[in-house]
DSSP file (Angstrom, degrees, kcal/mol; ACC not computed):
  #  RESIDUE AA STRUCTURE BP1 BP2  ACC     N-H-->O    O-->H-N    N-H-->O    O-->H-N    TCO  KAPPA ALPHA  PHI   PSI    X-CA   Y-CA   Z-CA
    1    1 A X    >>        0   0    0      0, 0.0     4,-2.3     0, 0.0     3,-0.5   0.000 360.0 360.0 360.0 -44.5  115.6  116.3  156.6
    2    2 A X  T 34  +     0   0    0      1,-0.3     0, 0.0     2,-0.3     0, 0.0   0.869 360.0  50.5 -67.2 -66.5  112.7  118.6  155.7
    3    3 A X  T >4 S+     0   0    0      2,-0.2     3,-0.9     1,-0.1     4,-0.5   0.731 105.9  59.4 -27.7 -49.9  115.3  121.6  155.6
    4    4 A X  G X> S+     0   0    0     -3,-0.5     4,-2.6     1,-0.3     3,-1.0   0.945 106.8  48.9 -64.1 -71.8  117.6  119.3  153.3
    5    5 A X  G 3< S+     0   0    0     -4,-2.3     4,-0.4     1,-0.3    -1,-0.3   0.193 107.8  49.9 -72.3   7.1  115.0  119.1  150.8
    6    6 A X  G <> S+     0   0    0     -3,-0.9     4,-1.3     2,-0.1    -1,-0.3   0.269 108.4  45.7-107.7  -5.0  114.3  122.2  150.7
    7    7 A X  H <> S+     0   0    0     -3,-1.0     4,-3.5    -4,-0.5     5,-0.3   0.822 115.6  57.0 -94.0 -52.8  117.9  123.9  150.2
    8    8 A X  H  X S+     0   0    0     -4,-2.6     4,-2.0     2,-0.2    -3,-0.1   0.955 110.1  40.7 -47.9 -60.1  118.2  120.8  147.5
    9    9 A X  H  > S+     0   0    0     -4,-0.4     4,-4.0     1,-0.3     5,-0.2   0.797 117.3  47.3 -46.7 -53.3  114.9  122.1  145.5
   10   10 A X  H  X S+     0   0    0     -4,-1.3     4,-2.7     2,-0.2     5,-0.3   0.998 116.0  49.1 -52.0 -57.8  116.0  126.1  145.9
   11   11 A X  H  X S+     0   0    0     -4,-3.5     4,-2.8     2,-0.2    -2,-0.2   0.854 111.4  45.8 -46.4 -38.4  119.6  124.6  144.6
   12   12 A X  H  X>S+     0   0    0     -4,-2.0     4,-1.8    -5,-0.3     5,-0.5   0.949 114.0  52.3 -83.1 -68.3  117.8  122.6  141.5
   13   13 A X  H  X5S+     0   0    0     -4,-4.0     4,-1.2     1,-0.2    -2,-0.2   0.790 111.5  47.9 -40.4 -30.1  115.8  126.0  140.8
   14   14 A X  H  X5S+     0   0    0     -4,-2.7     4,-1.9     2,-0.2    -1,-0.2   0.958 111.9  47.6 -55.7 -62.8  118.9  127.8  140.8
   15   15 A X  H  X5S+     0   0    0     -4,-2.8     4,-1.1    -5,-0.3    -2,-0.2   0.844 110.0  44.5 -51.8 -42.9  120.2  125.8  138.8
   16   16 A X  H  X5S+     0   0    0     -4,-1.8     4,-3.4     2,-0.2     3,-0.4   0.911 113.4  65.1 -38.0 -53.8  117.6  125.3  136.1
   17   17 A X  H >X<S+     0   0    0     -4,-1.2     4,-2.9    -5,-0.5     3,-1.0   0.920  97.9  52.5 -27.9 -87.7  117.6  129.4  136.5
   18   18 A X  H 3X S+     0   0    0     -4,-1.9     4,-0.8     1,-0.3    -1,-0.3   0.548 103.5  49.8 -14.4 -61.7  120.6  129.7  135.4
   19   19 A X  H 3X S+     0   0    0     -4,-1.1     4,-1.7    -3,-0.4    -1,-0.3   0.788 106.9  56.5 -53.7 -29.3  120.5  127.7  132.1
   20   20 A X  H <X>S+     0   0    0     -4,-3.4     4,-4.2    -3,-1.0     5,-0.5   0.983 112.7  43.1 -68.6 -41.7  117.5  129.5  130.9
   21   21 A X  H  X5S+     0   0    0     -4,-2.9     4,-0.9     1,-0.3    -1,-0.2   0.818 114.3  46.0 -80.9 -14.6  119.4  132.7  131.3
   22   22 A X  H  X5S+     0   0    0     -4,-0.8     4,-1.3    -5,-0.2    -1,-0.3   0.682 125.8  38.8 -69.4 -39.8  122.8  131.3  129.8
   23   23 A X  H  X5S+     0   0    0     -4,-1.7     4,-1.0     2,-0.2    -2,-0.2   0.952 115.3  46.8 -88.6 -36.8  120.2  130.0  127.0
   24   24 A X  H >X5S+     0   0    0     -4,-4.2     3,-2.0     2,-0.2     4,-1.5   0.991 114.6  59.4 -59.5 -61.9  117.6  133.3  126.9
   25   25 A X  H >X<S+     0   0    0     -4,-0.9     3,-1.4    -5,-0.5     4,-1.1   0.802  98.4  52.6 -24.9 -69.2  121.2  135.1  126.7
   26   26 A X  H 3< S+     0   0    0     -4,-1.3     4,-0.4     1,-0.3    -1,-0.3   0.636 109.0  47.2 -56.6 -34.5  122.2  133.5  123.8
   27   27 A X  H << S+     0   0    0     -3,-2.0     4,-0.4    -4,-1.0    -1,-0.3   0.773 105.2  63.5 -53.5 -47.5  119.0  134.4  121.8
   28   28 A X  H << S+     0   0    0     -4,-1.5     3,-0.4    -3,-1.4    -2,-0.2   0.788 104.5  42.0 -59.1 -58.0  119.3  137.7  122.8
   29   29 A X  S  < S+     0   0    0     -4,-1.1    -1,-0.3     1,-0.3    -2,-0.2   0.569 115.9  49.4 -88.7  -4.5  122.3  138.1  121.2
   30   30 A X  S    S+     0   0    0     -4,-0.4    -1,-0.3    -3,-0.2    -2,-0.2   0.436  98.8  62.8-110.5 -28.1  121.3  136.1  117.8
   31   31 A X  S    S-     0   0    0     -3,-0.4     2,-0.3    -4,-0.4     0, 0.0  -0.637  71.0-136.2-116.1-174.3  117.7  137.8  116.7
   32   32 A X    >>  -     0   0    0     -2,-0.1     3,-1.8     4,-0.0     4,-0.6  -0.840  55.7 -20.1-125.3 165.0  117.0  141.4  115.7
   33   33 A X  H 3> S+     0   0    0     -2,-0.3     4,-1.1     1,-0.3    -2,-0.1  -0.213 121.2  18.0  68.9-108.3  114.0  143.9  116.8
   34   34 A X  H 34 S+     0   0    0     -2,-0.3    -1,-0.3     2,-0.2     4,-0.2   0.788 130.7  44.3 -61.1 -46.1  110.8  142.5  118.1
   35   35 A X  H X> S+     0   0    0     -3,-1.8     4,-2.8     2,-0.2     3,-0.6   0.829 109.0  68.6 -84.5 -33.5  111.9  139.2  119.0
   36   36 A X  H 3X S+     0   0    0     -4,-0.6     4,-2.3     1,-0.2    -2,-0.2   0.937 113.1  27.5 -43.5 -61.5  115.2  141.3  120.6
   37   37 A X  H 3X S+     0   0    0     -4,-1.1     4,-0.6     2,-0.2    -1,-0.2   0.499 111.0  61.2-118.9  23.9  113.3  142.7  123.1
   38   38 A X  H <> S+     0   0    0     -3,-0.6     4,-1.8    -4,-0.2     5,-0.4   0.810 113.8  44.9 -78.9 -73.8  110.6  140.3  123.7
   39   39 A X  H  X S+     0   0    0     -4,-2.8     4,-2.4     2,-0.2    -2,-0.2   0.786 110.0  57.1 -47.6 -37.5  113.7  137.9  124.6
   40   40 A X  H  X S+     0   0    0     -4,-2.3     4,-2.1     1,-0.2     3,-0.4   0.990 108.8  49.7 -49.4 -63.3  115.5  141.1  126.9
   41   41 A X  H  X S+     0   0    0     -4,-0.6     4,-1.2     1,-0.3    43,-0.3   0.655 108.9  48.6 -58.1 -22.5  112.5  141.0  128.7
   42   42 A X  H  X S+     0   0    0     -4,-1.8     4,-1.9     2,-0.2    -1,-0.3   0.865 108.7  56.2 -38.7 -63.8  112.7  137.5  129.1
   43   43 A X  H  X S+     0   0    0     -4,-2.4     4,-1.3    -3,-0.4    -2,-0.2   0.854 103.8  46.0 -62.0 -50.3  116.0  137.8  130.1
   44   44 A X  H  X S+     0   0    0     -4,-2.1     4,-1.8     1,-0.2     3,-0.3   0.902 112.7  54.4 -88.2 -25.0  115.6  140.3  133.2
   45   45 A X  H  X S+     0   0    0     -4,-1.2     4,-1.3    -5,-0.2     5,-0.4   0.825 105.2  51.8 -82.2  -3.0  112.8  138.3  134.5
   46   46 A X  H  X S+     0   0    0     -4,-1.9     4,-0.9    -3,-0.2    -1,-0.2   0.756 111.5  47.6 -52.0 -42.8  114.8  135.2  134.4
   47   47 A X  H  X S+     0   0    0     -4,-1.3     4,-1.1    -3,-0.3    -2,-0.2   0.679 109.5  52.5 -92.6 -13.8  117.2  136.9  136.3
   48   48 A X  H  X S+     0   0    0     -4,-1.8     4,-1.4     2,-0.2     3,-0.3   0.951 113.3  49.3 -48.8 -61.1  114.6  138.4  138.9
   49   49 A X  H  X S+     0   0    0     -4,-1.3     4,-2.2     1,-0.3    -2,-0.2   0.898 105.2  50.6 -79.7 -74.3  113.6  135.2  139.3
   50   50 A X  H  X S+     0   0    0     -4,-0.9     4,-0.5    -5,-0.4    -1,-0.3   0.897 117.1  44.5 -54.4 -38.0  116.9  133.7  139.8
   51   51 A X  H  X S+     0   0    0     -4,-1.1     4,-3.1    -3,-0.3     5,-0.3   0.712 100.9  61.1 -27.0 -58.3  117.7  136.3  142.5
   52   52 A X  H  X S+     0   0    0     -4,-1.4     4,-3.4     1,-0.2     5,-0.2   0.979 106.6  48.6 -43.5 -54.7  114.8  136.2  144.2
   53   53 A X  H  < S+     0   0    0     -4,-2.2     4,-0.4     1,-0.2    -2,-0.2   0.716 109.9  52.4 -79.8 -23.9  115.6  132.4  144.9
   54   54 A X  H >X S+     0   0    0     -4,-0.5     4,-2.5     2,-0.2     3,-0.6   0.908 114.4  47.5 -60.9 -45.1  119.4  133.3  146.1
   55   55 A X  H 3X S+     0   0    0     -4,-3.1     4,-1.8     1,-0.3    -2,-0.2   0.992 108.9  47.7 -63.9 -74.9  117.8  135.8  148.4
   56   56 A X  H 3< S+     0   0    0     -4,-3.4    -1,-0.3    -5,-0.3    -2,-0.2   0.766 116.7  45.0 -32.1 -27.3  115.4  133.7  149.7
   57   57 A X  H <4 S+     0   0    0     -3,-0.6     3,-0.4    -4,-0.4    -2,-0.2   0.799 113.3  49.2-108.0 -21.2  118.1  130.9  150.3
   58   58 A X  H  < S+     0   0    0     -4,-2.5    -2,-0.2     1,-0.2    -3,-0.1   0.541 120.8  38.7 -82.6  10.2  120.8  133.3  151.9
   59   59 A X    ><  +     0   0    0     -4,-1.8     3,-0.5    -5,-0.1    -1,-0.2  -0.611  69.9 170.0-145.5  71.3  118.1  134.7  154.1
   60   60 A X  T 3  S+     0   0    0     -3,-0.4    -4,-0.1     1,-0.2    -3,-0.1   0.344  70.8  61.3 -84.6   3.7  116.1  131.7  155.0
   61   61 A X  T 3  S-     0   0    0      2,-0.1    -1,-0.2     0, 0.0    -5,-0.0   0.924  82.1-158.4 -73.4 -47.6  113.9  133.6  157.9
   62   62 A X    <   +     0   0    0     -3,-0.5     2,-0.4     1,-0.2    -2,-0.1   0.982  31.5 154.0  44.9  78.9  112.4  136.0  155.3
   63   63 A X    >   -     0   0    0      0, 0.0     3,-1.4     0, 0.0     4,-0.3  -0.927  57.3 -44.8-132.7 152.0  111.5  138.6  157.9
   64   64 A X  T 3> S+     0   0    0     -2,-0.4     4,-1.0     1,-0.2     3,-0.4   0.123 131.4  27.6   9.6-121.2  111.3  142.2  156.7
   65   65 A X  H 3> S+     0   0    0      2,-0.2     4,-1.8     1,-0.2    -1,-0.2   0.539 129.2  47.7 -32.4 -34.9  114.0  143.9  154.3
   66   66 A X  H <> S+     0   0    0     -3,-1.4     4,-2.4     2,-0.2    -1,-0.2   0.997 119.1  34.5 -53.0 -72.4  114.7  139.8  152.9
   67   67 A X  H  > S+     0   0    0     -3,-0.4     4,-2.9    -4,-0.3    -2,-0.2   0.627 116.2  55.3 -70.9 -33.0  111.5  138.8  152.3
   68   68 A X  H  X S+     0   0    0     -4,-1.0     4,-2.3     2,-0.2     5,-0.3   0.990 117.2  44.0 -65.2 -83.1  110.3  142.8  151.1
   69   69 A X  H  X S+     0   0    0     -4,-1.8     4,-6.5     2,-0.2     3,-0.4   0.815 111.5  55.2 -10.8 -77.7  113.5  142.2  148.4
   70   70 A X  H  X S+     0   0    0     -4,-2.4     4,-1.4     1,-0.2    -2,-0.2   0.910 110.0  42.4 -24.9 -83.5  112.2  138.7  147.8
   71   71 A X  H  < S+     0   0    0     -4,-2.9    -1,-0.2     2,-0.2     5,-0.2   0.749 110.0  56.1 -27.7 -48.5  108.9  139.9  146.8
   72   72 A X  H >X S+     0   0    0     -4,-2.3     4,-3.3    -3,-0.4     3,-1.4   0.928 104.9  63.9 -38.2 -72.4  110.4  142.9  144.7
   73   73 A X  H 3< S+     0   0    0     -4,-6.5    -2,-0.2    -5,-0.3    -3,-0.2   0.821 107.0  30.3 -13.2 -72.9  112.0  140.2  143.1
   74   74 A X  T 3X S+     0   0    0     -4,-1.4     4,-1.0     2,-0.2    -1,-0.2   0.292 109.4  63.6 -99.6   9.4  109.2  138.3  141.6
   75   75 A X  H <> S+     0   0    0     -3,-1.4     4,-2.5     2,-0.1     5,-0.3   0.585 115.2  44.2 -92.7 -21.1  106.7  141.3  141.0
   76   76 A X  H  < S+     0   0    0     -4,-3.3     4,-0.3    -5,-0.2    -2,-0.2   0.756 105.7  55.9 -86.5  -9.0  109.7  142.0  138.8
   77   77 A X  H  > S+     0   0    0     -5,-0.4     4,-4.7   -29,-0.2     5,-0.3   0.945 116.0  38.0 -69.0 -75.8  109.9  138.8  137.7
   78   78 A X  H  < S+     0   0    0     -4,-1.0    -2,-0.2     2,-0.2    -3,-0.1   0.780 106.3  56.8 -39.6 -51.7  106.4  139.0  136.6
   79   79 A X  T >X S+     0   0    0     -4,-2.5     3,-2.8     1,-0.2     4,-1.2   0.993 117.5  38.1 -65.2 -64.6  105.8  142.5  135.1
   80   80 A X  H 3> S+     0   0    0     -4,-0.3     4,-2.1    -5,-0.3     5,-0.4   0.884 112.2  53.3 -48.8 -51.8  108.8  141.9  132.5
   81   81 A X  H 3< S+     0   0    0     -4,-4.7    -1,-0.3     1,-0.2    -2,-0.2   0.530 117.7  49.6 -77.6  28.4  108.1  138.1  131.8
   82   82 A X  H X> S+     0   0    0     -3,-2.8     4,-1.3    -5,-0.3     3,-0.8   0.881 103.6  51.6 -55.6 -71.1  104.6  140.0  131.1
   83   83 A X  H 3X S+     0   0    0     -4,-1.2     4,-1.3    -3,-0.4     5,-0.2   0.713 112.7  44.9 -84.3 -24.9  105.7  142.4  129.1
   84   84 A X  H 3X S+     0   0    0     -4,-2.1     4,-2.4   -43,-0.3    -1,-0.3   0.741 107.6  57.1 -81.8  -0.7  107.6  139.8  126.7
   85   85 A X  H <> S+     0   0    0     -3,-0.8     4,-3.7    -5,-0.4    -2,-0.2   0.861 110.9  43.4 -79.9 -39.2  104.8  137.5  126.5
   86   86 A X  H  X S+     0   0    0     -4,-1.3     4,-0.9     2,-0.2     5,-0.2   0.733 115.2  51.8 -86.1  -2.8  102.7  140.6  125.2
   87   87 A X  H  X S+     0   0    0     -4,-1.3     4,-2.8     2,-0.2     3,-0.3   0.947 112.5  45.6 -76.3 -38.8  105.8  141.5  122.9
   88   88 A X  H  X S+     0   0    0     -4,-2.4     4,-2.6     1,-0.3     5,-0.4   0.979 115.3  44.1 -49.8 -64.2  105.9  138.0  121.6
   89   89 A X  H  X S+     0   0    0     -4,-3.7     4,-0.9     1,-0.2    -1,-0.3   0.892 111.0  55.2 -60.2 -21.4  102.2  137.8  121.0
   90   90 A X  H >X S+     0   0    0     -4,-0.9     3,-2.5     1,-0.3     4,-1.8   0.994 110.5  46.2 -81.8 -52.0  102.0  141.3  119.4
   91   91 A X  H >X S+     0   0    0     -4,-2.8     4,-1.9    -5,-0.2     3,-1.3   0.927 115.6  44.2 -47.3 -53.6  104.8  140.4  116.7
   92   92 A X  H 3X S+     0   0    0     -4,-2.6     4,-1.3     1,-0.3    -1,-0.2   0.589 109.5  52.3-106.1  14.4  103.4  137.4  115.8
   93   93 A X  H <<>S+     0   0    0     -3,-2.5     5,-3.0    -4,-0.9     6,-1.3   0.786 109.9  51.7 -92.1 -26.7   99.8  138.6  115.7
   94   94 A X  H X<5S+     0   0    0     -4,-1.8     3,-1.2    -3,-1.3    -2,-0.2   0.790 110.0  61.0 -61.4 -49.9  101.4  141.3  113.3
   95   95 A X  H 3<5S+     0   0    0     -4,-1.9    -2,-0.2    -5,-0.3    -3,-0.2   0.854 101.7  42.2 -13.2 -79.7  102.8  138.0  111.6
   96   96 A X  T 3<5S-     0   0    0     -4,-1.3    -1,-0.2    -5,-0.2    -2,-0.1  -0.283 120.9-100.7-108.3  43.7   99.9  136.4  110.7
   97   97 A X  T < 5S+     0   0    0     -3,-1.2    -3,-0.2     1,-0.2     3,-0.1   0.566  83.6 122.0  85.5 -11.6   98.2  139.4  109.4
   98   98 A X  S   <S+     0   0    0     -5,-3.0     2,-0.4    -6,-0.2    -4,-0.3   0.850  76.4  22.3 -85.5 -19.4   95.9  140.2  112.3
   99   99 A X  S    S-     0   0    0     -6,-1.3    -1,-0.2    -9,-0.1    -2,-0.2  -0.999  89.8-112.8-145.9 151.3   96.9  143.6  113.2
  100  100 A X              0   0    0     -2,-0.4    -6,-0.1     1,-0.2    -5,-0.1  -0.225 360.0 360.0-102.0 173.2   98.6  145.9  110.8
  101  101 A X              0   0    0     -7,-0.1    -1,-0.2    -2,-0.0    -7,-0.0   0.594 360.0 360.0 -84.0 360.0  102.2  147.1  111.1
């Protein structure tokens, strides 16, 4: 049972995964510049992310080379949805005047 519910939950994160990057995608392709590659950076850690969690469910031990992958995964996950969180803030601090262009 325990197992069950856990295959659903990876299966619902996948799925969720999935829209953001069908929806980040779509953004992507719609803004120019700053917001362009705030949202690219979006975009590949969405798809880190969403990977990671395939890996993790086709290799359900996670002992060495999986779980090493796995891990890869979401520090990559991280750095990029980092790095758009600080593109985002830097445009819109640029925005409202606070730091010149």
């Amino acid at each position: 049972m325990n197992s069950n519910l856990e295959l659903l939950s990876h299966l619902f994160i996948i799925l969720m995964a999935l829209f953001a990057i069908i929806y980040t995608f779509g953004v992507v392709w719609r803004v120019e510049k700053k917001l362009d590659i705030s949202f690219k950076f979006f975009l590949v850690s969405i798809i880190s992310f969403t990977l990671s969690e395939i890996t993790a469910i086709a290799f359900p031990a996670g002992i060495g080379l999986p779980q090493l992958l796995i891990t890869g995964l979401k520090i990559i996950f991280i750095i990029f949805f980092l790095a758009g969180t600080l593109e985002m803030r830097s445009m819109l601090r640029r925005m409202d005047g606070e730091i010149k262009k």
